[in-house]
PDB file as gemmi writes it, atoms N, CA and C in Angstrom:
CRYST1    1.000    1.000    1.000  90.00  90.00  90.00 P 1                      
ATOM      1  N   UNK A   1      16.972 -17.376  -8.246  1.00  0.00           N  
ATOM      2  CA  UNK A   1      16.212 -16.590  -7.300  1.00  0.00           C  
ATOM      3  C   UNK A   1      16.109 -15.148  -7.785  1.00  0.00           C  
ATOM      4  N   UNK A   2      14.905 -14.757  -7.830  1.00  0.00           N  
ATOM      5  CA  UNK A   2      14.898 -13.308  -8.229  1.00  0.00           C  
ATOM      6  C   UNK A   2      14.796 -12.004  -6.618  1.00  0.00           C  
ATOM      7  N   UNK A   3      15.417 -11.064  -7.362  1.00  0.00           N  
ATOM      8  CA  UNK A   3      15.279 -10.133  -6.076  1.00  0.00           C  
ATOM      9  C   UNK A   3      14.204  -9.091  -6.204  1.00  0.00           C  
ATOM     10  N   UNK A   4      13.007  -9.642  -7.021  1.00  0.00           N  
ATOM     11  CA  UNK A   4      11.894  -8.274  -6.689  1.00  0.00           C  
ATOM     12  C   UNK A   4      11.169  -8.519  -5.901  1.00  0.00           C  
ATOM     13  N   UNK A   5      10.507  -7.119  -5.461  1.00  0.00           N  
ATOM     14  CA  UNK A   5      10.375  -7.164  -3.815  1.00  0.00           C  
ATOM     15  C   UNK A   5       9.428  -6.309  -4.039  1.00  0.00           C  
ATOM     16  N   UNK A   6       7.993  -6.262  -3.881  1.00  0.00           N  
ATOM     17  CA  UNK A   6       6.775  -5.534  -3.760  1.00  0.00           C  
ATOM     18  C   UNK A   6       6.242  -5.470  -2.315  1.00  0.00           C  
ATOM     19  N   UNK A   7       5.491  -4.095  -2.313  1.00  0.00           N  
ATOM     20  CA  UNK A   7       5.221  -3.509  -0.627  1.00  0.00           C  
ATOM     21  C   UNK A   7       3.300  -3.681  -1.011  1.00  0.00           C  
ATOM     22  N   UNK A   8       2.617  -4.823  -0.086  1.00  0.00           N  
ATOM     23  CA  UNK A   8       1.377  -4.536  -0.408  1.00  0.00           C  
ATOM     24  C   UNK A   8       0.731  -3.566   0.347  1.00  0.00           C  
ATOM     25  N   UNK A   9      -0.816  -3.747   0.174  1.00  0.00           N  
ATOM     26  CA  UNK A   9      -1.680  -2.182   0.881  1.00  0.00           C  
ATOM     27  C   UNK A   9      -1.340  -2.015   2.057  1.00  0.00           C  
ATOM     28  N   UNK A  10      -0.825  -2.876   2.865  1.00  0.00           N  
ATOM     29  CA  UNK A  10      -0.784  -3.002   4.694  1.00  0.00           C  
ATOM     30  C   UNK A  10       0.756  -2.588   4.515  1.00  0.00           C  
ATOM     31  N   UNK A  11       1.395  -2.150   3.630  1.00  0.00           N  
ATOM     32  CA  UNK A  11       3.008  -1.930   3.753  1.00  0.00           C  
ATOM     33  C   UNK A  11       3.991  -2.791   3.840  1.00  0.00           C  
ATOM     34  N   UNK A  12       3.422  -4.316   4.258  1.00  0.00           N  
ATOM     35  CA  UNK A  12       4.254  -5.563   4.111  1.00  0.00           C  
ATOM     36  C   UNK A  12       5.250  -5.717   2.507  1.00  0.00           C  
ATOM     37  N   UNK A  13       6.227  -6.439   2.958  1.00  0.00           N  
ATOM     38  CA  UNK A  13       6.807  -6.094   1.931  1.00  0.00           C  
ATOM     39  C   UNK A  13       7.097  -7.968   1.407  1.00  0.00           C  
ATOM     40  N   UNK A  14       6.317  -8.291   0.055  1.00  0.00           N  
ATOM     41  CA  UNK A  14       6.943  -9.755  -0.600  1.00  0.00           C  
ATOM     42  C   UNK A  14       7.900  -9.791  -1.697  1.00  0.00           C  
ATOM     43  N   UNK A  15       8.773 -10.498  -1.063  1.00  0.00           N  
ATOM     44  CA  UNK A  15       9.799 -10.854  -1.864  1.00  0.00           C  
ATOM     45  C   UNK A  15       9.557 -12.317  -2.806  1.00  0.00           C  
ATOM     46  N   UNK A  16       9.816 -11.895  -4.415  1.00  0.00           N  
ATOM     47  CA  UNK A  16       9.676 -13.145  -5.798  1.00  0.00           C  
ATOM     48  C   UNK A  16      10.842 -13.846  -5.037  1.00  0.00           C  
ATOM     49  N   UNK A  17      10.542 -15.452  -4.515  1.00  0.00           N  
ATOM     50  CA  UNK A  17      11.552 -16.302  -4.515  1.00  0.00           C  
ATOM     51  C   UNK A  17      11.559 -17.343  -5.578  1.00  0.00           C  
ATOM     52  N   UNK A  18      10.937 -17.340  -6.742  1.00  0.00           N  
ATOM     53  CA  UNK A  18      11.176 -17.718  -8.052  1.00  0.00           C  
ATOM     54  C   UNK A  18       9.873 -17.154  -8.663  1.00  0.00           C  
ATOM     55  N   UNK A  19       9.664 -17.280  -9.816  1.00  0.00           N  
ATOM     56  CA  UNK A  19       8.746 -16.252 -10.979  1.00  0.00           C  
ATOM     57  C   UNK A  19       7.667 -16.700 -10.926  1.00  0.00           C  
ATOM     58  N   UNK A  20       6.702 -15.925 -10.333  1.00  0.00           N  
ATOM     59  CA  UNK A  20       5.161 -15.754 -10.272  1.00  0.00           C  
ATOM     60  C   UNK A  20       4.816 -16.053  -8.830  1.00  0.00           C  
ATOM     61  N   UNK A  21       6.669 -16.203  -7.804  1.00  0.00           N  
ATOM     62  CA  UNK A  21       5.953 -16.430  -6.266  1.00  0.00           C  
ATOM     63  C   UNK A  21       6.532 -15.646  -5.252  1.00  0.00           C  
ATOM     64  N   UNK A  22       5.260 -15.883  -4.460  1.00  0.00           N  
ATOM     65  CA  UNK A  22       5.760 -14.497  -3.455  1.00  0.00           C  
ATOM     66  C   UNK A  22       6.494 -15.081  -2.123  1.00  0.00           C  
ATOM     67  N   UNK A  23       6.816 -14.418  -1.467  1.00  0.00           N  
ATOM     68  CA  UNK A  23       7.249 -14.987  -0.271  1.00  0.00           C  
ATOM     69  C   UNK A  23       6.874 -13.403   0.786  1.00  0.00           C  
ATOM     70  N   UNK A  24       5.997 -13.303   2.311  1.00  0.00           N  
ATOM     71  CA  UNK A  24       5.906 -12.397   2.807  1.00  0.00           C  
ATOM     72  C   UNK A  24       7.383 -12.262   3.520  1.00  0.00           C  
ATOM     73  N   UNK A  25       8.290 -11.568   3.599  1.00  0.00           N  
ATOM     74  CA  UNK A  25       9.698 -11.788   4.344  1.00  0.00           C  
ATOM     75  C   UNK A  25       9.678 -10.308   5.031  1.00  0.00           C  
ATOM     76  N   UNK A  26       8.487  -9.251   5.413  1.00  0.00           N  
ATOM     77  CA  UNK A  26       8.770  -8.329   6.360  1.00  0.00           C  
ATOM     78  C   UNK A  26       7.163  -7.807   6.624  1.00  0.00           C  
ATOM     79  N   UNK A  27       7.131  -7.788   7.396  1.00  0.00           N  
ATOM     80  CA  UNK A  27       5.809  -7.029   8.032  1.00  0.00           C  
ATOM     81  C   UNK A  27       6.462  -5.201   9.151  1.00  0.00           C  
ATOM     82  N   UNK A  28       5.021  -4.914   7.877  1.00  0.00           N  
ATOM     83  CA  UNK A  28       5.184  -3.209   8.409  1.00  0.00           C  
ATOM     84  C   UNK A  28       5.333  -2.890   9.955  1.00  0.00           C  
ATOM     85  N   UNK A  29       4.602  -3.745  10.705  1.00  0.00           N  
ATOM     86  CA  UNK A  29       4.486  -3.563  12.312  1.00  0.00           C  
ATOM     87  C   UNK A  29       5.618  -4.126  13.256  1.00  0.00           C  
ATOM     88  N   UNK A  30       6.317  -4.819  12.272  1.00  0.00           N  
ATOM     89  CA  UNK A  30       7.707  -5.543  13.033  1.00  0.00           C  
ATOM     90  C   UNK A  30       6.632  -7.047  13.816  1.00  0.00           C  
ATOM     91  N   UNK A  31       5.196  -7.230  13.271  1.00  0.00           N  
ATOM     92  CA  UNK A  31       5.105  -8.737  13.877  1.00  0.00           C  
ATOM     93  C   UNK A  31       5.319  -9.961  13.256  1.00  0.00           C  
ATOM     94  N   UNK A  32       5.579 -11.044  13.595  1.00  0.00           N  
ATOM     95  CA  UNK A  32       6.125 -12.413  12.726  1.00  0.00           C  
ATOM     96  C   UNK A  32       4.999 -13.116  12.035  1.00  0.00           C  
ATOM     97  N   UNK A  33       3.670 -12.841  12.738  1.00  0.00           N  
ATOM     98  CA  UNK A  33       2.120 -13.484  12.631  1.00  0.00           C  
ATOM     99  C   UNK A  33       2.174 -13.479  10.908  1.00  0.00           C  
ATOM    100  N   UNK A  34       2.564 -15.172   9.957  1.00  0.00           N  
ATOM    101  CA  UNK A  34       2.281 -14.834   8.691  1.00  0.00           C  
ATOM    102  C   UNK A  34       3.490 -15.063   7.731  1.00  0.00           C  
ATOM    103  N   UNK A  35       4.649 -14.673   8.236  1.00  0.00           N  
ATOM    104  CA  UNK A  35       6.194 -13.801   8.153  1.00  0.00           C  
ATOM    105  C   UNK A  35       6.236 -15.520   7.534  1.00  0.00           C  
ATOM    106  N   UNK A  36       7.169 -15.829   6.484  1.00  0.00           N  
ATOM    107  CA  UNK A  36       7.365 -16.273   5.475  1.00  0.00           C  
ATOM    108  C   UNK A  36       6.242 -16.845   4.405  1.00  0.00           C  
ATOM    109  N   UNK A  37       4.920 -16.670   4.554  1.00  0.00           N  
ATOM    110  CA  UNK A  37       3.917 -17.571   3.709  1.00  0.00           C  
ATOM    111  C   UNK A  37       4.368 -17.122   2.500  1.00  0.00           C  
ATOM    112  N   UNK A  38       3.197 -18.138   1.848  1.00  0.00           N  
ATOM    113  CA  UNK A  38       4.056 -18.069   0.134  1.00  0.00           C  
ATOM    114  C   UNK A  38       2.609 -17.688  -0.195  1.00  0.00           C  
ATOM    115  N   UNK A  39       3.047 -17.587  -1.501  1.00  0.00           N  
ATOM    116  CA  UNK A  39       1.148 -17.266  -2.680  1.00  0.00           C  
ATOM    117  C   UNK A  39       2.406 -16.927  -3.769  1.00  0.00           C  
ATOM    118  N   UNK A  40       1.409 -16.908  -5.374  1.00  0.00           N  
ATOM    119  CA  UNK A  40       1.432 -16.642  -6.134  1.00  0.00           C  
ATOM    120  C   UNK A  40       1.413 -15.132  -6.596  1.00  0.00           C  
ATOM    121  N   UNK A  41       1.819 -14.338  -7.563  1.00  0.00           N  
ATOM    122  CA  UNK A  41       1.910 -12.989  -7.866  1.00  0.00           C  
ATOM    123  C   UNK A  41       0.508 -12.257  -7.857  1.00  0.00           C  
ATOM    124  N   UNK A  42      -0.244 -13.550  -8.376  1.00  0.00           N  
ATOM    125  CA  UNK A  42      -2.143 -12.989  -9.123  1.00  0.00           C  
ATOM    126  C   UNK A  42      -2.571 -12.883  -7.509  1.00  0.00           C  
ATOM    127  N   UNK A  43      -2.592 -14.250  -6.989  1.00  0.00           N  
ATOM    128  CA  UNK A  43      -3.125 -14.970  -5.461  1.00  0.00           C  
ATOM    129  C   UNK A  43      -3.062 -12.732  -4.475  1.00  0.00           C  
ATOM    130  N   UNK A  44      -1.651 -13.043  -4.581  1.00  0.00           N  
ATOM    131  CA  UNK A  44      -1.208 -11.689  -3.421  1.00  0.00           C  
ATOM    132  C   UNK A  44      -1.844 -10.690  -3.622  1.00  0.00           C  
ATOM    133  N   UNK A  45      -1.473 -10.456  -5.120  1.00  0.00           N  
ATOM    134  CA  UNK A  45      -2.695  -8.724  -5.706  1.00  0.00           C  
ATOM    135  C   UNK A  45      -3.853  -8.993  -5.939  1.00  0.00           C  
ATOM    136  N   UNK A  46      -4.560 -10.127  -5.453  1.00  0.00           N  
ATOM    137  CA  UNK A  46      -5.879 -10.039  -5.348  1.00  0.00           C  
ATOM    138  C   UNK A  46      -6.446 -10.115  -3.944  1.00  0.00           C  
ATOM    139  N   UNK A  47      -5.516 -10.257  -2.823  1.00  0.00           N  
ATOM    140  CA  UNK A  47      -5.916 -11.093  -1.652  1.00  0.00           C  
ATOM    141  C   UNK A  47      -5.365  -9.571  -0.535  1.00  0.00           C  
ATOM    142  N   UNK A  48      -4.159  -9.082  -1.393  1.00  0.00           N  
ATOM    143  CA  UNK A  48      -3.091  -8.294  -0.007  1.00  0.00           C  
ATOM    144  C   UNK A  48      -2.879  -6.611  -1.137  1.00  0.00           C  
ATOM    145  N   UNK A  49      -3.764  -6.420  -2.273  1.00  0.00           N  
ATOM    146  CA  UNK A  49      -3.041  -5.581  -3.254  1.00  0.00           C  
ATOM    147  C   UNK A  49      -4.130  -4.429  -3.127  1.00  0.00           C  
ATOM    148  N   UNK A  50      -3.774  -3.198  -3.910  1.00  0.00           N  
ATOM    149  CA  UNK A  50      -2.566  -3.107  -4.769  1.00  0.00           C  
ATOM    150  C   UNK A  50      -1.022  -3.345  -4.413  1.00  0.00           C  
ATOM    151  N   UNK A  51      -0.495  -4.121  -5.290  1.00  0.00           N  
ATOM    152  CA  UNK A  51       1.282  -4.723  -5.311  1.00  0.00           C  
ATOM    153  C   UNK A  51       2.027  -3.401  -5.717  1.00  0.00           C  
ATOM    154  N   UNK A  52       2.975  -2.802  -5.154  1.00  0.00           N  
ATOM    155  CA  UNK A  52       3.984  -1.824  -5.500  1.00  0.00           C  
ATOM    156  C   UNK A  52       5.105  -2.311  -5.616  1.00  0.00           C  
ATOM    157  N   UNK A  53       6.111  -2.496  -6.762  1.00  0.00           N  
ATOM    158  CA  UNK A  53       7.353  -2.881  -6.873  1.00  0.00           C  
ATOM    159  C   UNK A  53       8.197  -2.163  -6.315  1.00  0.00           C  
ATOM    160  N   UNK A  54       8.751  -2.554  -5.494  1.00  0.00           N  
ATOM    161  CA  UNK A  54       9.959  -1.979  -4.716  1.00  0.00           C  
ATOM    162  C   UNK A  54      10.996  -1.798  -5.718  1.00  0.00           C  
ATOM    163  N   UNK A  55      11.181  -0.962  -6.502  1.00  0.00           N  
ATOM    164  CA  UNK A  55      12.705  -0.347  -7.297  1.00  0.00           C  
ATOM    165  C   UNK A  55      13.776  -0.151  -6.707  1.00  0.00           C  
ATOM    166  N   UNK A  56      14.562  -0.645  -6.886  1.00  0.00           N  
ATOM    167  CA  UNK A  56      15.875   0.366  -7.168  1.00  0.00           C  
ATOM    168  C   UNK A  56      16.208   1.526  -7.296  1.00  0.00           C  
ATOM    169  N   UNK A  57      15.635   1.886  -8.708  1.00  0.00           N  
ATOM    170  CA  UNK A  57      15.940   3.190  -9.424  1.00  0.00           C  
ATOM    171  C   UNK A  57      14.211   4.014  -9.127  1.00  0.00           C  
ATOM    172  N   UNK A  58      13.366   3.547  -7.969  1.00  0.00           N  
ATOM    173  CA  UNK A  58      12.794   4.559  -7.644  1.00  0.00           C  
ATOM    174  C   UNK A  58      11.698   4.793  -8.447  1.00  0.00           C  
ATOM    175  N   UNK A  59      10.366   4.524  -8.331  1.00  0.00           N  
ATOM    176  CA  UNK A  59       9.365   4.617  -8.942  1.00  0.00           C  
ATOM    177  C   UNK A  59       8.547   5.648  -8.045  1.00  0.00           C  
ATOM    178  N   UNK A  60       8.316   6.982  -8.882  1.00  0.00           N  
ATOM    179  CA  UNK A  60       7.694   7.875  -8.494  1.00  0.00           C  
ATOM    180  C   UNK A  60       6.466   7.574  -8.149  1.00  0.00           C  
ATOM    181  N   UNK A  61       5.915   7.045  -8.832  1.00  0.00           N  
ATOM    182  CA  UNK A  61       4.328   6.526  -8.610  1.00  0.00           C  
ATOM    183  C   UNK A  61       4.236   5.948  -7.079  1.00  0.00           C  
ATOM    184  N   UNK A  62       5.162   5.127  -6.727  1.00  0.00           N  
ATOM    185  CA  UNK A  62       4.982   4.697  -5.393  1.00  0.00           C  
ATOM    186  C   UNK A  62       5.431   5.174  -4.483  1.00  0.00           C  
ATOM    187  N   UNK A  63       6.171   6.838  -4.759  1.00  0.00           N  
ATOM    188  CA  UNK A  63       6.515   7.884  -3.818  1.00  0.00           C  
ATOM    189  C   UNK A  63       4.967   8.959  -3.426  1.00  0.00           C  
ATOM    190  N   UNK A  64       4.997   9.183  -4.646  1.00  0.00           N  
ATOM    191  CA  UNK A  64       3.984   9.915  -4.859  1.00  0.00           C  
ATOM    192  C   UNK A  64       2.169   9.460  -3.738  1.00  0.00           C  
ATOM    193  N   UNK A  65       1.849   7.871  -4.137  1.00  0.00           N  
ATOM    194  CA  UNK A  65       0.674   7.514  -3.697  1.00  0.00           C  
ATOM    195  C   UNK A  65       1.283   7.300  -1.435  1.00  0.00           C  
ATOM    196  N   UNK A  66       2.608   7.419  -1.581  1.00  0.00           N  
ATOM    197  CA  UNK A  66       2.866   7.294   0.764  1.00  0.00           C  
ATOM    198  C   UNK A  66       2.427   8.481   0.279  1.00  0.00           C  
ATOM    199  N   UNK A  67       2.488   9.933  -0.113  1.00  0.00           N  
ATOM    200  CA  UNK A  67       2.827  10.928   0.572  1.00  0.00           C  
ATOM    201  C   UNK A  67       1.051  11.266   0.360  1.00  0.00           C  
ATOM    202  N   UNK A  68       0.297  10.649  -0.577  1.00  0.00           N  
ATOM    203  CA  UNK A  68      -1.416  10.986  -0.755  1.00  0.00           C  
ATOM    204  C   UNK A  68      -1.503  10.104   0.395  1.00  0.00           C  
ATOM    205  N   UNK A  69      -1.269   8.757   0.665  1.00  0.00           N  
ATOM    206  CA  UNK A  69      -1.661   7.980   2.069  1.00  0.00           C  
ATOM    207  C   UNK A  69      -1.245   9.131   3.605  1.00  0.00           C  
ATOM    208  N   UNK A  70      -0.239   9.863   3.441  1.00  0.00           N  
ATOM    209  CA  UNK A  70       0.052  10.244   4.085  1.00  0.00           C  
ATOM    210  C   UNK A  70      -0.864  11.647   4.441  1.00  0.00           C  
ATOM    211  N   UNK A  71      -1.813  12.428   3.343  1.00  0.00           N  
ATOM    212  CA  UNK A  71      -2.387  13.292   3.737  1.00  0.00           C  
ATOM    213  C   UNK A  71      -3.616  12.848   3.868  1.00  0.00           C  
ATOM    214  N   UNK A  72      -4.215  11.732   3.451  1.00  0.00           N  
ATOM    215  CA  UNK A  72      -4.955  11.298   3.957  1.00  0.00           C  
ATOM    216  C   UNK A  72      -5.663  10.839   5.216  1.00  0.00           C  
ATOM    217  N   UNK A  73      -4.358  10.151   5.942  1.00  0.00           N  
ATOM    218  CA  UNK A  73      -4.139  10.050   7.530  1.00  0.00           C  
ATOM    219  C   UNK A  73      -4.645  11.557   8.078  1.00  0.00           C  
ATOM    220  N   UNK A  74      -3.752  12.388   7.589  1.00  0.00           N  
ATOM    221  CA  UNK A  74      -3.944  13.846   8.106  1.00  0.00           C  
ATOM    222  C   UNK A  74      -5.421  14.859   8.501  1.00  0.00           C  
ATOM    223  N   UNK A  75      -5.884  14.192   7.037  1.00  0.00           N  
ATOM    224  CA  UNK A  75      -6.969  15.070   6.698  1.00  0.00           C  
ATOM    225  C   UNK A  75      -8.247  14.551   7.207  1.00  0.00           C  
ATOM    226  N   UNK A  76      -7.984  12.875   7.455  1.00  0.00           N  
ATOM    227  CA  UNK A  76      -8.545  12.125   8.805  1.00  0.00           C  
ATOM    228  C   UNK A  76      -9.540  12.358   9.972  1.00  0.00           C  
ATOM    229  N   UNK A  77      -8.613  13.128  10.642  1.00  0.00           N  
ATOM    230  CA  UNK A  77      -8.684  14.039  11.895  1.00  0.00           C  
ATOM    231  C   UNK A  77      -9.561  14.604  11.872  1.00  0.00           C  
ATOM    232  N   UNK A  78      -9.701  15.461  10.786  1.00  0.00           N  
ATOM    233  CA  UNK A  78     -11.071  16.600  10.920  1.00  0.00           C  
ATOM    234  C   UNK A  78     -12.272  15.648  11.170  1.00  0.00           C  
ATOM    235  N   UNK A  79     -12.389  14.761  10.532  1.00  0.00           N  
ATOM    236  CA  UNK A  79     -13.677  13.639  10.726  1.00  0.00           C  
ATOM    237  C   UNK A  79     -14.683  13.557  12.288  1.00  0.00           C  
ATOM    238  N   UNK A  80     -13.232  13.556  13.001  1.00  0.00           N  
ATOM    239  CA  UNK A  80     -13.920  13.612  14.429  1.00  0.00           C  
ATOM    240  C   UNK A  80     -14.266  15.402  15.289  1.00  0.00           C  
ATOM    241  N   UNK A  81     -14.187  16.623  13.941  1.00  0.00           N  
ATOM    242  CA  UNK A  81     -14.959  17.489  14.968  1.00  0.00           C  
ATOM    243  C   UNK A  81     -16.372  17.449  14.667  1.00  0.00           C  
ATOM    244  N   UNK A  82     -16.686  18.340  15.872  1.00  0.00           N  
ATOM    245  CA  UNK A  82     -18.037  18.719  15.869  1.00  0.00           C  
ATOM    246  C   UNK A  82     -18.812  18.860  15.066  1.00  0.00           C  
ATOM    247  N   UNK A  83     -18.199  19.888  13.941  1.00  0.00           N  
ATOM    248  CA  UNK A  83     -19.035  20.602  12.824  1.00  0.00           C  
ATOM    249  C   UNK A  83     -19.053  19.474  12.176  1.00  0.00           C  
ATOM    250  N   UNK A  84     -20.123  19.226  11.834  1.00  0.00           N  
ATOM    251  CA  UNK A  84     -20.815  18.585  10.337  1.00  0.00           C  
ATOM    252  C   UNK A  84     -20.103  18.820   8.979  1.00  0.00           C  
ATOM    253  N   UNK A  85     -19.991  20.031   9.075  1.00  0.00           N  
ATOM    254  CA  UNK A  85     -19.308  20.377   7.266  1.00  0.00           C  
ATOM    255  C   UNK A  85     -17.750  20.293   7.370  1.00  0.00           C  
ATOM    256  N   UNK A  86     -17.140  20.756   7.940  1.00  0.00           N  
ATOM    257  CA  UNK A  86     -15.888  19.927   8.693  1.00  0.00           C  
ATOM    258  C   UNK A  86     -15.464  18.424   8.353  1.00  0.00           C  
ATOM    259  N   UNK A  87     -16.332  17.824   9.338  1.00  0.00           N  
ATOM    260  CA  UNK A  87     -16.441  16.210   8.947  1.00  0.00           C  
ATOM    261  C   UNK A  87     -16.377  15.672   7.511  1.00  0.00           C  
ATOM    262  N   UNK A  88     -17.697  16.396   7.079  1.00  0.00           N  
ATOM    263  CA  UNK A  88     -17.889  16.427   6.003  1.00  0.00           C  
ATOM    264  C   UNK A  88     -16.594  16.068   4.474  1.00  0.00           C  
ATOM    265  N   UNK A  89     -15.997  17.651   4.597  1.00  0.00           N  
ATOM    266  CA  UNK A  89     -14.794  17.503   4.061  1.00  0.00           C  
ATOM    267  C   UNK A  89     -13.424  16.685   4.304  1.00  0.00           C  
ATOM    268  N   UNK A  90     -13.513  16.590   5.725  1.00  0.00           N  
ATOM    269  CA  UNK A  90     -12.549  15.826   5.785  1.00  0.00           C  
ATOM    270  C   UNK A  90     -12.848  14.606   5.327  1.00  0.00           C  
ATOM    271  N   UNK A  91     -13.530  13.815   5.775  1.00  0.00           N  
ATOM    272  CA  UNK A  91     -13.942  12.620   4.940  1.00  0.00           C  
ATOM    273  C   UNK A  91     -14.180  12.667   3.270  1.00  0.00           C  
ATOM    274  N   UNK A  92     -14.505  13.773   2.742  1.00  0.00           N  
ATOM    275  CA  UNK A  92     -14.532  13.469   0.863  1.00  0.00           C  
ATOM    276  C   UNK A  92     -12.450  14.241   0.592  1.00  0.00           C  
ATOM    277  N   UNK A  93     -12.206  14.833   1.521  1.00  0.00           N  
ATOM    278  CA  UNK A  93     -10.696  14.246   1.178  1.00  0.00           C  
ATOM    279  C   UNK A  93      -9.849  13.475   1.275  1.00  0.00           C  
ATOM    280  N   UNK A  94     -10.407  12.681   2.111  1.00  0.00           N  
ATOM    281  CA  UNK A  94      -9.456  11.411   2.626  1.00  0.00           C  
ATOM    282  C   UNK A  94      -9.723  10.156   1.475  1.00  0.00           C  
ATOM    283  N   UNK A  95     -11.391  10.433   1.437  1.00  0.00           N  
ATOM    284  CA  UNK A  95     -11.280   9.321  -0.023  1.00  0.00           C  
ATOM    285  C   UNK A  95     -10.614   9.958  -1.352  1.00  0.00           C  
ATOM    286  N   UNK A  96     -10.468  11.256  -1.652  1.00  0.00           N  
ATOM    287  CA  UNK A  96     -10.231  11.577  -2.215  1.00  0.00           C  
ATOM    288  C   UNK A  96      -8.089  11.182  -2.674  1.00  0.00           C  
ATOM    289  N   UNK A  97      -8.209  11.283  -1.404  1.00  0.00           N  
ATOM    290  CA  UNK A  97      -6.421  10.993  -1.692  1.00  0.00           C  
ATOM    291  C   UNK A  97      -5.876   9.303  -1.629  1.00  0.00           C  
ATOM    292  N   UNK A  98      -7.376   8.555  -0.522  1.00  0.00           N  
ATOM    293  CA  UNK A  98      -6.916   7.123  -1.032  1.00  0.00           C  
ATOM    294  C   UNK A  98      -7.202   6.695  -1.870  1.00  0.00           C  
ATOM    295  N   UNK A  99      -8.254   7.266  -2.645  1.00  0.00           N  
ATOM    296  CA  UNK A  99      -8.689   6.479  -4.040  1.00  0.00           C  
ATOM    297  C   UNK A  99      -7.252   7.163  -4.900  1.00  0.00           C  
ATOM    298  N   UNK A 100      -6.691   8.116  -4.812  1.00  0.00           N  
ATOM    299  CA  UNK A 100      -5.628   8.163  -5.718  1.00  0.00           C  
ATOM    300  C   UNK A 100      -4.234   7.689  -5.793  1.00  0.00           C  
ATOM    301  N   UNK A 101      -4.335   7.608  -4.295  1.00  0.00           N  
ATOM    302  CA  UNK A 101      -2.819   6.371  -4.240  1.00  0.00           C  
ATOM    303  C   UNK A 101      -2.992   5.656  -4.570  1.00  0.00           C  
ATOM    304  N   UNK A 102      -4.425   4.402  -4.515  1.00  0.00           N  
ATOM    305  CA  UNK A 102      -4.517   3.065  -5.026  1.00  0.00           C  
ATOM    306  C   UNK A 102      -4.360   2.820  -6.249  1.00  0.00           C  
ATOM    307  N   UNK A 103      -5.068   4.149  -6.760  1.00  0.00           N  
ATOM    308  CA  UNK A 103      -4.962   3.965  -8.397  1.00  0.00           C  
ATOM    309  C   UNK A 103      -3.396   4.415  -9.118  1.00  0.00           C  
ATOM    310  N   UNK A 104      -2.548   4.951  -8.013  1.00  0.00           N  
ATOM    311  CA  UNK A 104      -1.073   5.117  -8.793  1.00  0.00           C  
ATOM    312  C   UNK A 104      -0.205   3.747  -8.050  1.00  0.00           C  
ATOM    313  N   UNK A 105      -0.453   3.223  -7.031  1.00  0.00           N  
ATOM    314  CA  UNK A 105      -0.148   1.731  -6.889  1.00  0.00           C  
ATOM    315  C   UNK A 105      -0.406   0.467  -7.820  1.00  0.00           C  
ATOM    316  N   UNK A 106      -1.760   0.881  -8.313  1.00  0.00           N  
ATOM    317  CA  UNK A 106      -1.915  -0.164  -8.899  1.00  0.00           C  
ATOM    318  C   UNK A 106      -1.181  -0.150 -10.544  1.00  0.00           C  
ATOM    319  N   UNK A 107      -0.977   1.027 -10.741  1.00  0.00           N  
ATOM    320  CA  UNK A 107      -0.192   1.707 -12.423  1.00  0.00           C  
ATOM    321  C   UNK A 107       1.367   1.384 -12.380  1.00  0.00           C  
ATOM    322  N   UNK A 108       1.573   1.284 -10.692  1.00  0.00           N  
ATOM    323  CA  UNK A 108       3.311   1.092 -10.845  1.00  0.00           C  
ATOM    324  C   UNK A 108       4.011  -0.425 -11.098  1.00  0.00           C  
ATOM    325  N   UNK A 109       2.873  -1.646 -11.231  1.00  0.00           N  
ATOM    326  CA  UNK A 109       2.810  -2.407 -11.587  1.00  0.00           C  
ATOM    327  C   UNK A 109       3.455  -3.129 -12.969  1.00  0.00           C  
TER     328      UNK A 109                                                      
END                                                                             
C-alpha cells in the first residue's frame, strides 16, 4: 500500500491505495457524497485535476498556488461593484491568479 496522497481542484484529497490508483478518502466540505470511489492516476487528473501531491517535506508550489487561490477569492469581490472598471479589474485579476495556481499545481506533479 502506498501512502501518497494528492489534493484535487475541489480540495478533495486521494489517497494511492496501490500504483496508478486512487482512492477519494476526504472531501473538502466534510460531505460523504463519492467518499471512497476509486479511478486511476490519468482517469482523476483528467476528470478532478490539476493533482497536487500532498508532501511531507512540503512542496512550495502547492503552498504558493492556496495562497494565489486565495487572492483570487479576494479580488473576486470587486466584480460585484458598480463601477465598470472596478469589475473590470477585478475579474482580469482573479483570472490572473487562477490561471497561475493551476499552472503551479499542475508543475508540482
Amino acid at each position: 500500500m502506498s501512502d501518497r496522497k494528492f489534493l484535487d481542484c475541489d480540495g478533495d484529497t486521494w489517497t494511492e491505495y496501490e500504483s496508478g490508483m486512487l482512492r477519494l478518502t476526504e472531501r473538502v466540505n466534510g460531505n460523504f457524497l463519492f467518499l471512497g470511489a476509486e479511478s486511476s492516476v490519468e482517469d482523476t487528473a483528467r476528470l478532478h485535476g490539476p493533482l497536487t501531491e500532498i508532501r511531507p517535506d512540503v512542496d512550495v508550489r502547492a503552498l504558493l498556488a492556496d495562497v494565489l487561490e486565495d487572492l483570487a477569492v479576494s479580488v473576486g469581490g470587486y466584480e460585484s461593484y458598480g463601477d465598470e472598471m472596478t469589475q473590470e479589474i477585478g475579474y482580469r485579476m482573479r483570472q490572473v491568479f487562477e490561471d497561475k495556481a493551476r499552472e503551479l499545481r499542475a508543475e508540482s506533479i
